[in-house]
C-alpha positions in Angstrom: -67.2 -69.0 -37.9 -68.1 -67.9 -34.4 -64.0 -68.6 -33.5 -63.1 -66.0 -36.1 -65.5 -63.4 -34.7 -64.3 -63.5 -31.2 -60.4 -63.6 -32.5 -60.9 -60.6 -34.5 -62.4 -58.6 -31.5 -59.3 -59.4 -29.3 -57.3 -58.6 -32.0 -59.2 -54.7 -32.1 -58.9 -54.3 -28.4 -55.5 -55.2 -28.4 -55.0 -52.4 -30.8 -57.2 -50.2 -28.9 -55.4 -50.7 -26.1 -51.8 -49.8 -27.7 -53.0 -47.0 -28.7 -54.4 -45.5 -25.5 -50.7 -46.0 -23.7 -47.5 -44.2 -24.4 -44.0 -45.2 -22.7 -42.5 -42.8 -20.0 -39.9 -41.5 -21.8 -41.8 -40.1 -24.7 -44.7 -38.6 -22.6 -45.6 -34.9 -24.1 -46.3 -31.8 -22.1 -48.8 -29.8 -22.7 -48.9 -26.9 -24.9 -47.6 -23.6 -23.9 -50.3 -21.3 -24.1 -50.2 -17.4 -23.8 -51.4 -17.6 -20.8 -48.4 -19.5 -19.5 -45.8 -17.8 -21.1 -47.1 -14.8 -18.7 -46.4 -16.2 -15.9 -42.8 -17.1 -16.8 -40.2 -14.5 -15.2 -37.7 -12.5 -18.1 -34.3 -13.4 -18.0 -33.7 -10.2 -15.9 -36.1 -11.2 -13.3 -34.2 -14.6 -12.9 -30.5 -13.1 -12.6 -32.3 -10.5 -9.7 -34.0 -14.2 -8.2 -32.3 -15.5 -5.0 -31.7 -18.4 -7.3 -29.5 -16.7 -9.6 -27.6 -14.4 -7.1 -24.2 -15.6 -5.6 -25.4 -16.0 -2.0 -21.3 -17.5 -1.1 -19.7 -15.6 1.9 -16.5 -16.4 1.5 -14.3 -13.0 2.6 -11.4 -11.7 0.2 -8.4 -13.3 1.3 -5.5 -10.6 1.2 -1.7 -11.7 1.4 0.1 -8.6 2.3 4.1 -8.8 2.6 5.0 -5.6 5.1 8.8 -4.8 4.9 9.9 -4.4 8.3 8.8 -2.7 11.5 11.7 -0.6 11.7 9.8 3.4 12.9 6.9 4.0 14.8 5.5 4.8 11.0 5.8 1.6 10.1 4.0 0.1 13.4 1.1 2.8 12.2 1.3 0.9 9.1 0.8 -2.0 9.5 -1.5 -1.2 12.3 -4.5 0.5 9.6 -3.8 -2.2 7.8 -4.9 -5.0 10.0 -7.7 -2.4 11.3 -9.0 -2.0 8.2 -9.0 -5.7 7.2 -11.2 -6.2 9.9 -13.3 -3.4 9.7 -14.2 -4.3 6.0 -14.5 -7.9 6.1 -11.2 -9.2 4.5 -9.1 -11.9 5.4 -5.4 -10.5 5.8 -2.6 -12.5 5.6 0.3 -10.7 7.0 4.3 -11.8 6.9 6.3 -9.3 8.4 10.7 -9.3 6.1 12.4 -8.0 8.4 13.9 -5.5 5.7 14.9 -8.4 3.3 13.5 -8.8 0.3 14.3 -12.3 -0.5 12.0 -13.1 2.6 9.2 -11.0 0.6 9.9 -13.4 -2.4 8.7 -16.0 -0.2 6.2 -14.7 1.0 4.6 -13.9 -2.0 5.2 -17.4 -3.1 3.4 -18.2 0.1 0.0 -16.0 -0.8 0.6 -17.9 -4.5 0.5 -21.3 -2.8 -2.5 -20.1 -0.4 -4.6 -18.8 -3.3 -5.3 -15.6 -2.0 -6.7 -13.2 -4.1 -4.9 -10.2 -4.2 -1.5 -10.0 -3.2 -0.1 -6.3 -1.6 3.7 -5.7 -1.2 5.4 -2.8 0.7 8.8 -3.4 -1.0 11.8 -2.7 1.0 13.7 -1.6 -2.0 12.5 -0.4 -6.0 14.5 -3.0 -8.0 14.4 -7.0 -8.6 10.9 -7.5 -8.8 10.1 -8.6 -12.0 10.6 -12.1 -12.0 8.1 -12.5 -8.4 5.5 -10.0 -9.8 5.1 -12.3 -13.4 4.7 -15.0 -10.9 2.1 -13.6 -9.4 0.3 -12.6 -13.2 1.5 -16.4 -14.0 -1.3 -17.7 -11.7 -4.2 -14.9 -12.0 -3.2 -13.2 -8.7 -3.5 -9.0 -9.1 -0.9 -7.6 -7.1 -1.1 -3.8 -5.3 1.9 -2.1 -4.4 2.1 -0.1 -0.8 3.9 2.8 0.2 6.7 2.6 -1.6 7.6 2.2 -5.5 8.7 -0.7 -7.6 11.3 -0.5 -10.7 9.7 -2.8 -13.1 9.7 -2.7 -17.2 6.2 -3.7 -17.2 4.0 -1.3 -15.1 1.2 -4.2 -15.8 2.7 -6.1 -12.9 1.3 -5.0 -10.4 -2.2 -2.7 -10.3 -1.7 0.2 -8.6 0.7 2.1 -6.4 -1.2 3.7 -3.0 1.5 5.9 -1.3 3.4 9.3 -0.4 4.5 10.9 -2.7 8.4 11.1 -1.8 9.9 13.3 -4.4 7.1 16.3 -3.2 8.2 15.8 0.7 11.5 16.3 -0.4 10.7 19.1 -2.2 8.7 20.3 0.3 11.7 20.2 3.1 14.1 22.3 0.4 11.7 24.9 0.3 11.4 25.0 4.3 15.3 25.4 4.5 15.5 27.7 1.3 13.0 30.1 2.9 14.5 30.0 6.5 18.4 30.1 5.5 17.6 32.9 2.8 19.5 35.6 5.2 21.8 33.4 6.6 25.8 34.6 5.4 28.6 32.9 3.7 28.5 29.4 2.8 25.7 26.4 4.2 26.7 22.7 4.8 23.9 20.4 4.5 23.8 17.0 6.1 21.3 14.5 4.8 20.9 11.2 7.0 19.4 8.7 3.6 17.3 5.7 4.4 17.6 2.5 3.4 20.0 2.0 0.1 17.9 1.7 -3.1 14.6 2.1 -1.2 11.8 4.7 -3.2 11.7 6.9 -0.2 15.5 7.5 -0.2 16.0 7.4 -3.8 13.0 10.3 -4.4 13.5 12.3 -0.8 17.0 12.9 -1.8 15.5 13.9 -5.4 13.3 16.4 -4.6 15.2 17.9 -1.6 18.2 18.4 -4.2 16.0 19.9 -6.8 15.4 22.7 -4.5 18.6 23.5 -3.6 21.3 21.9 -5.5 21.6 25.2 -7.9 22.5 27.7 -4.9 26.1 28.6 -5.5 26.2 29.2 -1.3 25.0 25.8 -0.6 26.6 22.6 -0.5 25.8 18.9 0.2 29.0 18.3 2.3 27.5 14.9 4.0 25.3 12.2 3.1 25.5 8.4 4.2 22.3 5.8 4.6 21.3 5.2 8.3 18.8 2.6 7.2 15.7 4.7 8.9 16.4 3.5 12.9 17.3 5.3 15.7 20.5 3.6 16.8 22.1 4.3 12.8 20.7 7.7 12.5 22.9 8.7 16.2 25.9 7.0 15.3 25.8 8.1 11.6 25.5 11.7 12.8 28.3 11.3 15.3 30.4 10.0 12.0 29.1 13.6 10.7 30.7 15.4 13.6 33.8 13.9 13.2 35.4 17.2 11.5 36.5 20.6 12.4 34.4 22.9 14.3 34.0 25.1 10.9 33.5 22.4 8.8 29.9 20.9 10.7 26.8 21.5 9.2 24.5 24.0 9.8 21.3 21.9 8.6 20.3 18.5 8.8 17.9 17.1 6.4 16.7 13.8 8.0 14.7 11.3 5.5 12.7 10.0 8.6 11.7 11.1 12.7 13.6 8.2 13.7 16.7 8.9 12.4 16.6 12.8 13.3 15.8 11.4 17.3 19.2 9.2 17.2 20.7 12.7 15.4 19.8 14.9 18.2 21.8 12.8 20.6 24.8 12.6 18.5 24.3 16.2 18.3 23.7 17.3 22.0 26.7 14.9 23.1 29.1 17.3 21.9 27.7 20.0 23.3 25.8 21.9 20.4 22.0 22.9 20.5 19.7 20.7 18.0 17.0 23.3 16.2 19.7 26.1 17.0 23.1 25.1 15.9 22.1 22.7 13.7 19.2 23.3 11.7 16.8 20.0 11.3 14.1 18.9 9.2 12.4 15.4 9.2 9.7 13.3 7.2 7.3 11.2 8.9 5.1 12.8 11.7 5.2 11.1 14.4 3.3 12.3 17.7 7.1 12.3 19.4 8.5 14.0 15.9 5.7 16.9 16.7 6.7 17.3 20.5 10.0 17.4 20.1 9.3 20.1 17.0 6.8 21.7 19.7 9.9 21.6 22.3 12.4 24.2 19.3 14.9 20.7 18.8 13.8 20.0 15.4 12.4 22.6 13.2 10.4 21.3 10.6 8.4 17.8 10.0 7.1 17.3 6.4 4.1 14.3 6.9 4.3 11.0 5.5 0.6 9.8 5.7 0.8 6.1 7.6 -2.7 5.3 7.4 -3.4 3.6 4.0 -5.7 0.9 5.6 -8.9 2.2 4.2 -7.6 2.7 0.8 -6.0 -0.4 0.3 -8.7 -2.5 1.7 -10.8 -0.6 -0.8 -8.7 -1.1 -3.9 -8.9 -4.6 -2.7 -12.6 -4.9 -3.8 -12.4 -2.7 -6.2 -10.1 -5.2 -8.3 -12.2 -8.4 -6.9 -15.1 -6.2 -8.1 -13.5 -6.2 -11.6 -13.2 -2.1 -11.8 -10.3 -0.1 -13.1 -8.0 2.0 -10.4 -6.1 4.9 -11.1 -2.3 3.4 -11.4 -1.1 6.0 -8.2 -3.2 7.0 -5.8 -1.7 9.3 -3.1 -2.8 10.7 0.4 -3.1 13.9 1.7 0.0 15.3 3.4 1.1 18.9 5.1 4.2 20.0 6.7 4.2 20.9 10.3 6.3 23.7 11.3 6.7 24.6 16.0 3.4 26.5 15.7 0.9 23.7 14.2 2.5 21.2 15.6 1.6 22.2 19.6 -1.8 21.9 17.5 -1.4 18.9 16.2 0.5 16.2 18.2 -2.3 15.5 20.4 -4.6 14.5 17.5 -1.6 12.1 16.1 -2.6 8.5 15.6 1.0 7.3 15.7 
């Protein structure tokens, strides 16, 4: 009897003793109670919380393919450019074409193989860049285009356009030589010296300076040849210009860039006539040596072609990072300079 007894007390504490201990993995938390849900921050609070914020600082990585180097504009370029990468914190990857445009295919697939976030092109010319540009949408890569214009079917390419805009400088130079020929007698042979073939610049200059004048029964377009926007092409395509009888030259030279008017007025003053007097001339960038030679009475009028889209692109740049919607053309401020504001102005040129 007395063996029974002291087996059935084990045989209670061993129950008691089960039922005092739980395993690890099913221990229970205590209950929530009003007072702790208090304390707990709102879902707002937690995305403002250092924890939640993205504390990375990785910069934007920008792949920018710059056509060529071919003006003292295009040094100003690609000059804000690079100073405005810096200024704003972005990493710029810049590959220089050399005016070919298969070498900005590569380098595009270059910024595609880098991952770099955005991609910005200053195309040498408008056509051919569909197939490069869905490459770019192919692998999640926005692309901006600078300066000058692309001929796509599918605007959604590329983002945004930040440039001149060509067709008004043009416009704006047939106004300067329809206001300052309007008394001149008998017939007026224009020259134009184009850029490069098939570039935006050349294509809309052209367009705009035409739409001006092309309708005046006394005026004629008797000369007009590419000189690729250089110096050395502009002089010898104007000596190519000169090349005819005395009554037969032009009396007005629209230029679509200050380098090609410089490499003009040599051609010109070689045979012996009087650039700004003989021959009348009108330009497009705005170069500080454009405006002191405009100062000096050898060219006559310089329509501006704003260099400096730095700032702008490098802020488009986060604007698209920052998932926002851009106007698809933005355009900068321009004026045309005439002698008078330019002894004003070429000492305050950046370029």
């Amino acid at each position: 009897m007395r063996r029974h007894v002291i087996g059935l007390c084990l045989f209670i504490l061993l129950l008691l003793l089960v039922g005092c201990t739980t395993p690890e993995s099913e221990s229970v938390s205590p209950p929530i109670s009003s007072n702790n849900l208090e304390t707990l921050p709102s879902v707002e609070e937690w995305m403002e919380s250092a924890v939640a914020r993205d504390t990375s600082t990785k910069p934007i990585v920008l792949g920018f393919s710059q056509l060529g180097r071919e003006s003292a504009w295009r040094l100003a370029n690609s000059t804000s450019i690079r100073n405005a990468a810096a200024e704003s914190g972005i990493s710029l990857v810049i590959k220089n074409a050399e005016q070919s445009q298969t070498k900005q295919f590569e380098a595009v697939r270059s910024f595609i193989r880098q991952k770099v976030d955005v991609i910005a092109i200053a195309p040498v010319v408008e056509s051919g860049w569909d197939g490069i540009l869905q490459e770019a949408r192919d692998v999640g890569i926005p692309v901006i285009i600078v300066d000058r214009s692309v001929d796509v079917k599918d605007t959604s390419l590329f983002v945004t356009t930040i440039g001149s805009d060509f067709y008004e400088e043009g416009v704006k130079a047939g106004k300067y030589i329809q206001d300052r020929m309007r008394n001149h007698p008998g017939l007026i042979r224009i020259a134009e010296l184009q850029g490069t073939s098939g570039s935006t610049p050349s294509i809309q200059r052209g367009e705009g300076f035409r739409s001006i004048l092309e309708t005046r029964a006394d005026i004629i377009f008797s000369q007009s040849a590419p000189a690729d926007f250089t110096e050395d092409n502009g002089k010898q395509v104007m000596k190519e210009f000169l090349q005819v009888p005395e009554d037969e030259r032009p009396q007005v030279l629209f230029a679509h860039n200050d380098e090609m008017a410089f490499g003009a007025i040599q051609a010109i003053e070689e045979v012996g006539l009087k650039p700004g007097e003989d021959i009348i001339i009108v330009s497009v960038d705005g170069s500080r040596k454009a405006l002191e030679i405009l100062a000096s009475g050898k060219i006559n009028a310089v329509v501006e072609c704003n260099p400096l889209l730095g700032p702008q692109l490098m802020q488009a740049t986060k604007e698209i990072i920052a998932g926002r919607t851009l106007p698809k053309r933005m355009v900068p401020p321009e004026d045309i300079f005439t002698q008078e504001s330019a002894r004003r102005e070429m000492y305050n040129r950046r370029f």
